[in-house]
C-alpha positions as CSV (number, residue, x, y, z in Angstrom):
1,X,-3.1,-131.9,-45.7
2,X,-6.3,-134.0,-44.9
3,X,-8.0,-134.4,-41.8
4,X,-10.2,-137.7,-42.5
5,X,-12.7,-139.6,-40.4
6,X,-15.9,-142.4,-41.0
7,X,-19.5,-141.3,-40.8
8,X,-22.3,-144.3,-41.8
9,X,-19.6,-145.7,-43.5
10,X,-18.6,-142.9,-45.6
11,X,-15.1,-141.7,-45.4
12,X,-15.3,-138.0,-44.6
13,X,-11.5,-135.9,-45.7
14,X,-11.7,-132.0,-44.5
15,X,-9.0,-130.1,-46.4
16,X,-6.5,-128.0,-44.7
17,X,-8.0,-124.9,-46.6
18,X,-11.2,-125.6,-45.4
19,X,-10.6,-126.0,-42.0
20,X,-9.0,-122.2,-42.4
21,X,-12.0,-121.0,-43.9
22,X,-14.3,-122.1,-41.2
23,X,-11.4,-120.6,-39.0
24,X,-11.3,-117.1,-40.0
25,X,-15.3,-116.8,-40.5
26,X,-14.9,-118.1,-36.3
27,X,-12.1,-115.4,-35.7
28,X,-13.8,-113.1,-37.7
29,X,-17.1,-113.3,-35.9
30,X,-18.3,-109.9,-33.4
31,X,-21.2,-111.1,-32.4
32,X,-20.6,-114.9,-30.4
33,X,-23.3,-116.6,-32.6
34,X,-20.8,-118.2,-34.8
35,X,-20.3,-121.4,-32.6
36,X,-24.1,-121.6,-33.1
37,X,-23.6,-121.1,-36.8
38,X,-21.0,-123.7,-37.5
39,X,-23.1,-126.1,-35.2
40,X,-26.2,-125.5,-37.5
41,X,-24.3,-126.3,-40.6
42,X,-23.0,-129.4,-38.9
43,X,-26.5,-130.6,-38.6
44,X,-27.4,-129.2,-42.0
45,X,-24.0,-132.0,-43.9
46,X,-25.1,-134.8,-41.5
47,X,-28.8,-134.5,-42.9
48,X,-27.3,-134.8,-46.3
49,X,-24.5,-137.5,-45.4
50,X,-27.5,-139.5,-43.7
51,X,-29.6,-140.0,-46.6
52,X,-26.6,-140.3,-48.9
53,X,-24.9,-143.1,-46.8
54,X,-29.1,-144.8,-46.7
55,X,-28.6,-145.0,-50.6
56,X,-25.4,-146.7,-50.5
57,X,-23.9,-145.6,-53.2
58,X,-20.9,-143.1,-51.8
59,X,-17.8,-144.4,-51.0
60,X,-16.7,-141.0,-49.4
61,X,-17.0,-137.2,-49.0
62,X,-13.9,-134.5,-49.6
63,X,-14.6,-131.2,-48.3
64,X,-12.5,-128.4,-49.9
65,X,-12.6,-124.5,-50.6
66,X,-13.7,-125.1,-54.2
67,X,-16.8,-127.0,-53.2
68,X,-17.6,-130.8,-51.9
69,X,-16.0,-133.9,-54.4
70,X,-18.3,-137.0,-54.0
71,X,-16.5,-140.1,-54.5
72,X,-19.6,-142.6,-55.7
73,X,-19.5,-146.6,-56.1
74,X,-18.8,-147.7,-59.9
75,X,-22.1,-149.2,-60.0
76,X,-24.3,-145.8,-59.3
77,X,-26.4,-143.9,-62.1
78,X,-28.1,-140.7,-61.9
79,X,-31.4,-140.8,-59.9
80,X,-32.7,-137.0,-60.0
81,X,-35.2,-138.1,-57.2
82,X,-32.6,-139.4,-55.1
83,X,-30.7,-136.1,-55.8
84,X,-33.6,-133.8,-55.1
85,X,-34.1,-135.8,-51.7
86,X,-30.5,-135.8,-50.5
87,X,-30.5,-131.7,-51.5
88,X,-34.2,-131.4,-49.3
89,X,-32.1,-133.4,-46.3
90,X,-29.9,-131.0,-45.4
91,X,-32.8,-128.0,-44.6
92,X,-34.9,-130.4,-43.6
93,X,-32.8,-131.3,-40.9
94,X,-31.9,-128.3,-39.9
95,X,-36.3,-127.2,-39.4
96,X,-36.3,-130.6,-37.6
97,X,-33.9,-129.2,-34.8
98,X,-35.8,-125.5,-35.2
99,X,-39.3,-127.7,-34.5
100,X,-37.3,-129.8,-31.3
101,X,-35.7,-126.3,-29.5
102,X,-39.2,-125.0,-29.8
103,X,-40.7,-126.0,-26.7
104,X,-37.5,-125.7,-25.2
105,X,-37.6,-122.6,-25.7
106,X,-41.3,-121.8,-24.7
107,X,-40.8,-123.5,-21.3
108,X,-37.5,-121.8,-20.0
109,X,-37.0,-118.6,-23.2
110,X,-33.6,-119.1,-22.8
111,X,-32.4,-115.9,-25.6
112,X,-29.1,-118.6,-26.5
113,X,-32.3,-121.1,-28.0
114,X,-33.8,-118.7,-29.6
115,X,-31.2,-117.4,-31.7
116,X,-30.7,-121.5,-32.4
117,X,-33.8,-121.8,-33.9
118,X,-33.4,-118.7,-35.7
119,X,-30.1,-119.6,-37.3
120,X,-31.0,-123.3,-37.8
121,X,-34.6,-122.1,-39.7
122,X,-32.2,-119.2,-41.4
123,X,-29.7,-121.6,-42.0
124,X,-32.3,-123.9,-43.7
125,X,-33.7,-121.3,-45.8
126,X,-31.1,-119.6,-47.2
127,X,-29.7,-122.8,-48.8
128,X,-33.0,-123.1,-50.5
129,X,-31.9,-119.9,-52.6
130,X,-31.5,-121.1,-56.2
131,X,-27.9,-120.1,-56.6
132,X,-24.2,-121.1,-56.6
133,X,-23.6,-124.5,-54.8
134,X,-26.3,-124.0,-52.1
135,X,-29.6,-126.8,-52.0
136,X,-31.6,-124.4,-54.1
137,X,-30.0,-124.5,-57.0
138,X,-29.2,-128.4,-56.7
139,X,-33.4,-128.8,-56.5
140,X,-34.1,-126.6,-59.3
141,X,-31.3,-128.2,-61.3
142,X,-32.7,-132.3,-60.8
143,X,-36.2,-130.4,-61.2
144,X,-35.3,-128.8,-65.2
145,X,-33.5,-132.8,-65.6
146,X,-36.1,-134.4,-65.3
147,X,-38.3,-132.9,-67.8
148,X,-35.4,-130.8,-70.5
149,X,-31.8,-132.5,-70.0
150,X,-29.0,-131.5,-67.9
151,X,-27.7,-129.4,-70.7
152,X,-30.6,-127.2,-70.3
153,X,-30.6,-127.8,-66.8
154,X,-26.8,-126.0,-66.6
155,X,-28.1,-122.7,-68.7
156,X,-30.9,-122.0,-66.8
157,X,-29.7,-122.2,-63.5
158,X,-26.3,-120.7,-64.0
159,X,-27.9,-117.7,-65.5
160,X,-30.5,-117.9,-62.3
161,X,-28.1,-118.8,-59.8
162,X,-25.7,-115.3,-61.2
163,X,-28.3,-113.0,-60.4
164,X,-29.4,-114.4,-57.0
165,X,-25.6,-114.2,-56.3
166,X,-25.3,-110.6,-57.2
167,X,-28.6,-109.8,-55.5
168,X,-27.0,-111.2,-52.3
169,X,-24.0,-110.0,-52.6
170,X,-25.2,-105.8,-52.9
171,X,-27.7,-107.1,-49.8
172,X,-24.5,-108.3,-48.0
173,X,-22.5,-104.9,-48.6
174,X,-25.7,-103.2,-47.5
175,X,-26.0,-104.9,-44.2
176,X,-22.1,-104.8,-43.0
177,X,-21.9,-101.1,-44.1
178,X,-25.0,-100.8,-41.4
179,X,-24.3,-103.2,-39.0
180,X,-20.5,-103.7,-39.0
181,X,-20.9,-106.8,-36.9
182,X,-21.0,-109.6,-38.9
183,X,-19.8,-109.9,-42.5
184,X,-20.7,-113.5,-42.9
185,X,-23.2,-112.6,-46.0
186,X,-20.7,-110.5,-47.6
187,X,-18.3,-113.3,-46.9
188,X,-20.5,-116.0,-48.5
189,X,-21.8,-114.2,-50.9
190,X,-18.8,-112.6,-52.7
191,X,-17.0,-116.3,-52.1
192,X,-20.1,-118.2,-54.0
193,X,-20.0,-115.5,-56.8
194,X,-16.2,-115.7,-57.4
195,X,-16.7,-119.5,-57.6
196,X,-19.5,-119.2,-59.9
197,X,-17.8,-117.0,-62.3
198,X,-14.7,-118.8,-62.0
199,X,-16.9,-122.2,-62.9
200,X,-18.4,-120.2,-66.2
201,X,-14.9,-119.4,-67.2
202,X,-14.2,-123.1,-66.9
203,X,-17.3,-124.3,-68.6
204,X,-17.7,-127.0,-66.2
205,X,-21.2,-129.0,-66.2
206,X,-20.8,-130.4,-62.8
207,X,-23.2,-132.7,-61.3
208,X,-25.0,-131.4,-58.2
209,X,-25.7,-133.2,-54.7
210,X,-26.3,-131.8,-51.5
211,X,-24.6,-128.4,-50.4
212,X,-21.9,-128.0,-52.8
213,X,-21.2,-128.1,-56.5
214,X,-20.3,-132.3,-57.2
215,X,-17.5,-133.3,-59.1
216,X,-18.4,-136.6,-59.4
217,X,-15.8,-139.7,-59.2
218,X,-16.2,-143.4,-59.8
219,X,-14.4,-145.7,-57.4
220,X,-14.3,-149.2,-58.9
């Protein structure tokens, strides 16, 4: 079951499972900040969607637990510059909103803004972490293309993207065992590194974009 809808001419499909996960992490959530959350990472996939649908080469967007399938026009070829910039979009968009609350927040320091700009700037730098299907690792994979080959490319950053997962994963035990208020981390962190090792078990090279790991499709 899909739930589908046009953005810039891109046909956006949200997957029953996905719409569950986003669900539970709500349900889930102690602390009230979570509507916050989910409206950051909203603004984080339309700064990626943007730039995509200015290239014109994606025909539409499928959101599912597994990651993000990019259905691209026949005619597209790999542009690692393009890639990096659609990656950048998505944090980029997300400091641009942290940079527009800011005098908001000076004028009336309204605690709700604050914590905005907090997430949106936390938001924005945590998918700059070179792991699992977050912009990091997308960035640091176009980067190693451009110079020594996708195959390369793969290698490095799984190996890279492993430990940062297992890094995150021990912090995120770390803070719910303290905290107990909001296991999001622990969430996130033990979901990215199941994917990832389920992905090395696979052996699956898959092209990045944006957010998520890409399997790429060509529409003709």
């Amino acid at each position: 079951m899909h739930m589908t809808f046009r953005f810039m001419r891109i046909k956006i499909s949200l997957s029953f499972w996905f719409t569950a996960l986003i669900t539970a992490l709500l349900l889930m959530d102690k602390t009230g900040l979570m509507p916050l959350v989910f409206a950051s990472f909203i603004v984080h996939e339309a700064g990626h969607i943007i730039l995509l649908g200015r290239f014109k080469n994606v025909k539409a967007i499928e959101f599912n637990p597994s990651g993000v399938a990019i259905v691209r026009d026949n005619r597209a070829s790999n542009d690692y510059t393009k890639d990096i910039l659609v990656s950048l979009a998505g944090p980029l968009a997300n400091l641009l909103v942290a940079i527009i609350l800011l005098p908001v927040y000076i004028k009336c320091e309204y605690q709700y803004v604050l914590m905005a700009i907090l997430i949106n700037c936390a938001i924005a730098f945590f998918n700059l972490l070179p792991m699992a299907t977050l912009d990091g690792r997308q960035i640091f994979y176009r980067l190693i293309c451009l110079y020594w080959g996708e195959d390369v490319a793969y290698k490095v950053t799984g190996v890279v993207s492993l430990i940062t997962l297992i890094i995150c994963a021990v912090a995120g035990t770390w803070l719910f065992a303290r905290v107990r208020s909001n296991p999001t981390l622990l969430i996130t962190s033990v979901y990215m590194l199941i994917m990832e090792i389920v992905d090395i078990k696979q052996g699956m090279c898959q092209v990045n974009v944006g957010k998520y790991f890409i399997h790429t499709k060509k529409q003709n």
